[in-house]
Backbone as a ProteinNet text record, in pm:
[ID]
protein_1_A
[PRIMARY]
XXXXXXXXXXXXXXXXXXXXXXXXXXXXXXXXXXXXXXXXXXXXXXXXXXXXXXXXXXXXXXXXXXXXXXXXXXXXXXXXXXXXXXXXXXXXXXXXXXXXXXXXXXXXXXXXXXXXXXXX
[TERTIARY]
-11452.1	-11360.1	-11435.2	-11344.9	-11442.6	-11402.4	-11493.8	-11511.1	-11390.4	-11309	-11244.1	-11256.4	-11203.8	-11302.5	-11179.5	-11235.5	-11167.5	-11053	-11046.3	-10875.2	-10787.5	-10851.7	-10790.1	-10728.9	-10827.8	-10747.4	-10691.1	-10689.3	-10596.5	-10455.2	-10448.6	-10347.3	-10259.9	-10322.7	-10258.2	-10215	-10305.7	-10244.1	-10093	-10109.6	-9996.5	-9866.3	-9933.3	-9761.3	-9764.5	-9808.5	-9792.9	-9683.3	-9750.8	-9649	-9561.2	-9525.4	-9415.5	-9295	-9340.1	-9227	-9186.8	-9249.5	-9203.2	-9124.7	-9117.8	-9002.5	-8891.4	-8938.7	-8810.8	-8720.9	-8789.1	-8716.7	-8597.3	-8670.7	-8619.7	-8507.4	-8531.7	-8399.4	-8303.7	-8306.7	-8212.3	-8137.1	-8212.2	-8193.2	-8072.2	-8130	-8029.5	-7944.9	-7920.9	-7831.5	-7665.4	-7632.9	-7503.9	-7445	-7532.5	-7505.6	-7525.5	-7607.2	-7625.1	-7480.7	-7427.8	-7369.8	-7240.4	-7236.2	-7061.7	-7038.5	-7114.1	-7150	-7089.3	-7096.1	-7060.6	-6893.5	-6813.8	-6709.6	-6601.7	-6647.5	-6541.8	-6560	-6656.1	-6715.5	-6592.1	-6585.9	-6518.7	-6347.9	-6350.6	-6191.5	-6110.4	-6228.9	-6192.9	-6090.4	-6086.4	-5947.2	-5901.2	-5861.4	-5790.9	-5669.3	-5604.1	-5494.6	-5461.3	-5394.9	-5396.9	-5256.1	-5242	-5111.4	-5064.5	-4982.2	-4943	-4851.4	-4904.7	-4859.2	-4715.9	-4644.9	-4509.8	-4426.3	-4470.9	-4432.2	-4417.4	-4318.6	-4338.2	-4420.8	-4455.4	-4524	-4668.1	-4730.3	-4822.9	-4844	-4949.8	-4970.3	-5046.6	-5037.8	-5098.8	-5194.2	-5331.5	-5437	-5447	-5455.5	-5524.1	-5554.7	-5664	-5778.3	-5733.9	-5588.7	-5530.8	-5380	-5320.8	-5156.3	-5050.6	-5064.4	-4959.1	-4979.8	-4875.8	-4884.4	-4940.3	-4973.5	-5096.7	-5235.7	-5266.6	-5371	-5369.8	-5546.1	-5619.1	-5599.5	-5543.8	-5520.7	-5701.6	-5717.4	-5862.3	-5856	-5743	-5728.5	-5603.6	-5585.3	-5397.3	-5434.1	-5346.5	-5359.3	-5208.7	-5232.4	-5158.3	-5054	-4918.8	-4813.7	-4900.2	-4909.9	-4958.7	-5101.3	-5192.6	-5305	-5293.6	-5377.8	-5422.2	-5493.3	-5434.9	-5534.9	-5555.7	-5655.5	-5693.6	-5644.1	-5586.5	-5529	-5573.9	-5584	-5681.2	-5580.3	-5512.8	-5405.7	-5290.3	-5164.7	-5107.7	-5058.2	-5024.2	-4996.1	-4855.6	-4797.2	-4727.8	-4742.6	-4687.9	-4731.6	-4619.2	-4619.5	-4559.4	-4425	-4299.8	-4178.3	-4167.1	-4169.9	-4117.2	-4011.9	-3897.6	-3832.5	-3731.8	-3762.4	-3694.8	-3808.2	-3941.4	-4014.7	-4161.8	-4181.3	-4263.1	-4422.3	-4448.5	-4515.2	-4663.1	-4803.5	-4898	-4964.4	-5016.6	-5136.6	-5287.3	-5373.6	-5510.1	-5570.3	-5628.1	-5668.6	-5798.7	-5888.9	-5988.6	-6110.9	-6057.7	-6104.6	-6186.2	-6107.5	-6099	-6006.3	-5941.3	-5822	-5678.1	-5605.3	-5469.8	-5394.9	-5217.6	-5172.8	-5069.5	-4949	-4771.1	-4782.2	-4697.2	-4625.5	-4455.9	-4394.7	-4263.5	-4267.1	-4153.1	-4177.8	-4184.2	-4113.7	-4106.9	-4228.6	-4323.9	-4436.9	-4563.8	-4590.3	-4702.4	-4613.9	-4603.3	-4537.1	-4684.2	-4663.4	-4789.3	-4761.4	-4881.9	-4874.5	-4921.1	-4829.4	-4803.6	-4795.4	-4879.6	-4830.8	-4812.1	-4791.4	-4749.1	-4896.7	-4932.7	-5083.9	-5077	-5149.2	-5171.4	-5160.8	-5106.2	-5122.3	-5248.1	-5316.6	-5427.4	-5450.2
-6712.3	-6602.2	-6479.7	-6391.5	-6264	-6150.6	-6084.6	-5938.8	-5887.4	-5801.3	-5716.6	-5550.9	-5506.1	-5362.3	-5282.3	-5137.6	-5079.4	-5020.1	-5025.9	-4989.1	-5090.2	-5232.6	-5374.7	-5349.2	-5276	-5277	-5168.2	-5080.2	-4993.7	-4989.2	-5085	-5119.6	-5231.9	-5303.2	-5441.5	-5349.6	-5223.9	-5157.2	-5039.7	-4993.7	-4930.3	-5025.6	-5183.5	-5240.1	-5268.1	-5286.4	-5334.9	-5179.5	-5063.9	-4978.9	-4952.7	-4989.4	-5006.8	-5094.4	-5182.8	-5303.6	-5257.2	-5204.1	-5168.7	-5035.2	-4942.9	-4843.7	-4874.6	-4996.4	-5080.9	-5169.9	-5254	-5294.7	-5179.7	-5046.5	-4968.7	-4907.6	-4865	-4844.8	-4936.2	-5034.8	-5183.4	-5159.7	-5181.9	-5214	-5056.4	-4929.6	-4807.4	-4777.6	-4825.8	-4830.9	-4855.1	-4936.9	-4945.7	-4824.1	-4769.5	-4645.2	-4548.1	-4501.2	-4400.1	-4392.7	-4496.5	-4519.6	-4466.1	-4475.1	-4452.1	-4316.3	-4217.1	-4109.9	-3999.8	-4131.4	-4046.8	-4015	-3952.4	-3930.7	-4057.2	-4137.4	-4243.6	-4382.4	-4348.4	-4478.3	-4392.8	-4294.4	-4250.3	-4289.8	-4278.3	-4278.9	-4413.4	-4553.3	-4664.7	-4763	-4711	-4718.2	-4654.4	-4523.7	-4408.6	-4436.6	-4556.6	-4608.6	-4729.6	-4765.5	-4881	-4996.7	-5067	-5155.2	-5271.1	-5354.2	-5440	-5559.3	-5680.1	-5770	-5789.3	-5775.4	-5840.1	-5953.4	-5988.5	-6099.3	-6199.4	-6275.8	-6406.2	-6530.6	-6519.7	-6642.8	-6594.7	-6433.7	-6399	-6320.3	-6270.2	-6206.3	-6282.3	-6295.2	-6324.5	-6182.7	-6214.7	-6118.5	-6183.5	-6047.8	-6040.5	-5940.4	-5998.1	-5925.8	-5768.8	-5789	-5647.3	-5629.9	-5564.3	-5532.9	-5600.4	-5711.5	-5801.1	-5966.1	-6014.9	-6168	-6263.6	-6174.8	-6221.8	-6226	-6177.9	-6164.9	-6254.8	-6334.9	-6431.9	-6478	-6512.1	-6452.6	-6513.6	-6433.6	-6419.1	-6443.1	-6459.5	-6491.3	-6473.2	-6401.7	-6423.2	-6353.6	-6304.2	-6266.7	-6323.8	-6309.9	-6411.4	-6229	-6339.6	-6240.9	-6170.2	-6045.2	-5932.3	-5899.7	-5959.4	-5891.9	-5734.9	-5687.4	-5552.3	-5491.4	-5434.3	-5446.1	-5304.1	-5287.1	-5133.3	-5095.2	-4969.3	-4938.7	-4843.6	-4864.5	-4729.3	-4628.1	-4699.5	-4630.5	-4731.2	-4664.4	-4712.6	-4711	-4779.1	-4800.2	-4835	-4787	-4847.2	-4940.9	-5100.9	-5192.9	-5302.5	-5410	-5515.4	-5541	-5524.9	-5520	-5628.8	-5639.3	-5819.6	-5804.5	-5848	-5799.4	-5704.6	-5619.8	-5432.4	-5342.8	-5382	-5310	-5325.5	-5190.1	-5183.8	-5125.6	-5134.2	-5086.4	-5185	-5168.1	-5251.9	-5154.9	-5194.4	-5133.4	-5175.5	-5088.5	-5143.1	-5153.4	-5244.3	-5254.4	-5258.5	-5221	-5170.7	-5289.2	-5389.2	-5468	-5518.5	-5442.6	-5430	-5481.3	-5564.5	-5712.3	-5577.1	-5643.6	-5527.6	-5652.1	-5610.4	-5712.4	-5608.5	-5744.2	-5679.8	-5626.1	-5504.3	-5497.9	-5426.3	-5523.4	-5483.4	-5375.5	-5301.9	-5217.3	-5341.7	-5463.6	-5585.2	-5650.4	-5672.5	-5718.2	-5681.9	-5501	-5438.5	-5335.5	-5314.1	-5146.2	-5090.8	-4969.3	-4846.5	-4788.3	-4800.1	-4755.7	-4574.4	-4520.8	-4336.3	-4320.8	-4182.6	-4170.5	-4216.8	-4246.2	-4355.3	-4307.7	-4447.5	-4388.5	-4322.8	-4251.6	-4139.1	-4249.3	-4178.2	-4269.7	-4270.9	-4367.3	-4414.4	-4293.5
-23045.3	-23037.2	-22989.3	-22904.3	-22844.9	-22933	-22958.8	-23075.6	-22976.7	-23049.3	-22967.2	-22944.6	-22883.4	-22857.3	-22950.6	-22925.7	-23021	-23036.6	-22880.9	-22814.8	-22821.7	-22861.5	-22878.5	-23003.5	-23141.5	-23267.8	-23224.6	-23184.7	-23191.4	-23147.6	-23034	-22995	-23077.7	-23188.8	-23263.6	-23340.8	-23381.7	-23510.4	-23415.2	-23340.4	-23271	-23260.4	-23211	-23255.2	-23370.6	-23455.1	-23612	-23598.8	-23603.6	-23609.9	-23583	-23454.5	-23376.7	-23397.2	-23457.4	-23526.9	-23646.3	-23716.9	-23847.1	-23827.7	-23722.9	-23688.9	-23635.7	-23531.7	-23500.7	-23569.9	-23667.6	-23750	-23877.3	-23884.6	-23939.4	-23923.1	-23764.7	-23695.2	-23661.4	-23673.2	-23618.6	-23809.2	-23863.2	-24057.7	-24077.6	-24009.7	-24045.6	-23940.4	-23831.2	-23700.7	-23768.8	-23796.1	-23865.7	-23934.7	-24039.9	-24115	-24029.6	-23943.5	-23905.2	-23798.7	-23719.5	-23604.5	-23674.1	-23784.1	-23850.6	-23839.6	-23842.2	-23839	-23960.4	-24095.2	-24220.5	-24243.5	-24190.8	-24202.7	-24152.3	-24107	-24045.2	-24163	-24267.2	-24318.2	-24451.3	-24442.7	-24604	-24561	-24463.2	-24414	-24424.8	-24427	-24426.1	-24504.6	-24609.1	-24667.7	-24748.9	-24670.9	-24735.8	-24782.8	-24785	-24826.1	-24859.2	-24983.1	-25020.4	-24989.4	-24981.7	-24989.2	-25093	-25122.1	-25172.5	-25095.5	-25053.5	-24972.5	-25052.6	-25004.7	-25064.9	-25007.4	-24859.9	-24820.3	-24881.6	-24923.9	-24999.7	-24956.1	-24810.5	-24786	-24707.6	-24732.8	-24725.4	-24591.5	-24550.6	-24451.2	-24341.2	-24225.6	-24079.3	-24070.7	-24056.5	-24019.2	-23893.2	-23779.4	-23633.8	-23573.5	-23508.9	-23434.5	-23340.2	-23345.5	-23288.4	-23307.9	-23279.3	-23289.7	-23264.4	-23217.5	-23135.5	-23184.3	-23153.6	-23228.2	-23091.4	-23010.4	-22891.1	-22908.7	-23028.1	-23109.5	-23181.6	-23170	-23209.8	-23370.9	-23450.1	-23598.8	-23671.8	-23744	-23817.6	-23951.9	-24065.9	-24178.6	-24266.9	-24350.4	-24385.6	-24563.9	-24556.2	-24776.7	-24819.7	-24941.7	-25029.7	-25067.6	-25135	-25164.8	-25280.5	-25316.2	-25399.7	-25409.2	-25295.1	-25247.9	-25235.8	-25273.1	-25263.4	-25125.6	-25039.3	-24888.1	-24855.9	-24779.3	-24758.1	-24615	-24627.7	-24489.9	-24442.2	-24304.6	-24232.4	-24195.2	-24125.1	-24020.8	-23964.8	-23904.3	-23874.8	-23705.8	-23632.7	-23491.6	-23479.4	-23333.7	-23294.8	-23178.4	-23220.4	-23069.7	-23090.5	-23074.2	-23033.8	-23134.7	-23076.3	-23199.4	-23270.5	-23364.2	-23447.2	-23536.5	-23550.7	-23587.3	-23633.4	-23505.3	-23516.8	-23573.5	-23581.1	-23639.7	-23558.2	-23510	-23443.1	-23504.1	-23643.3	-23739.9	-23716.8	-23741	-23800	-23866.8	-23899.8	-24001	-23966.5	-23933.9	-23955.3	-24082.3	-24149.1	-24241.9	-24304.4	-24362.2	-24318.4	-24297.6	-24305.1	-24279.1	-24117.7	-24108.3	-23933.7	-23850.7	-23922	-23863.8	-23834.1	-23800.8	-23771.8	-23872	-23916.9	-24030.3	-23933.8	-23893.3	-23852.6	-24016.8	-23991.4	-24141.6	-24121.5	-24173.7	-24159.4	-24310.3	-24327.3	-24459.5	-24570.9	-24569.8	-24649.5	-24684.5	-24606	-24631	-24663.9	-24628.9	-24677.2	-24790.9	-24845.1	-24939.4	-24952	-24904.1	-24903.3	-25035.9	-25109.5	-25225.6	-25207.1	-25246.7	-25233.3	-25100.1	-25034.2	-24918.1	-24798.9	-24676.7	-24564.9	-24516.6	-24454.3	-24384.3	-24272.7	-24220.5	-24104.1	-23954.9	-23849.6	-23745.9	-23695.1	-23577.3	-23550.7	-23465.3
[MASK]
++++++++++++++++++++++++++++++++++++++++++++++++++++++++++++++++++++++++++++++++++++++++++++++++++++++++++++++++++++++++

């Protein structure tokens, strides 16, 4: 093995350093990216599934959307905001949930517990 010179350790020790800031920033990127006020907002509102045969979760506003999972009748779900997009039934209502998923909600199937959530 060849001795290495001293700009050799200095440089193993500069990335040793270097990874461990990078890993730091990759590890606090998520939190920092929310930028504090959007992380408190996430479910400023609550709901109650009342559908009798449960809720359809999808990936966006429309039943053209991929569905991603479903809650049971009297799940508790967090609501961000509300949109208007694709009519189903005379009701052109969804809800984002803070889940991230969007949920149709006719007034029958989500009830907003106190005030109606804010639009998107």
């Amino acid at each position: 093995m060849f001795p290495q010179s001293k700009s050799g350790r200095f440089g193993l020790f500069a990335l040793c350093a270097l990874s461990g800031v990078l890993a730091g920033v990759v590890a606090a990127g998520p939190a920092l990216a929310s930028g504090g006020s959007e992380g408190d907002n996430l479910a400023a509102y609550e709901g109650h599934v009342v559908a009798e045969d449960g809720l359809v979760l999808r990936i966006g506003p429309s039943t053209h959307y991929r569905v991603v999972g479903s809650k049971e009748y009297g799940d508790v779900v967090g609501i961000v905001c509300r949109v208007k997009a694709e009519r189903i039934e005379g009701n052109a209502i969804w809800y984002k949930l803070s889940d991230a998923s969007y949920a149709w909600s006719s007034r029958r199937d989500i009830v907003s517990d106190g005030e109606e959530p804010r639009w998107c």
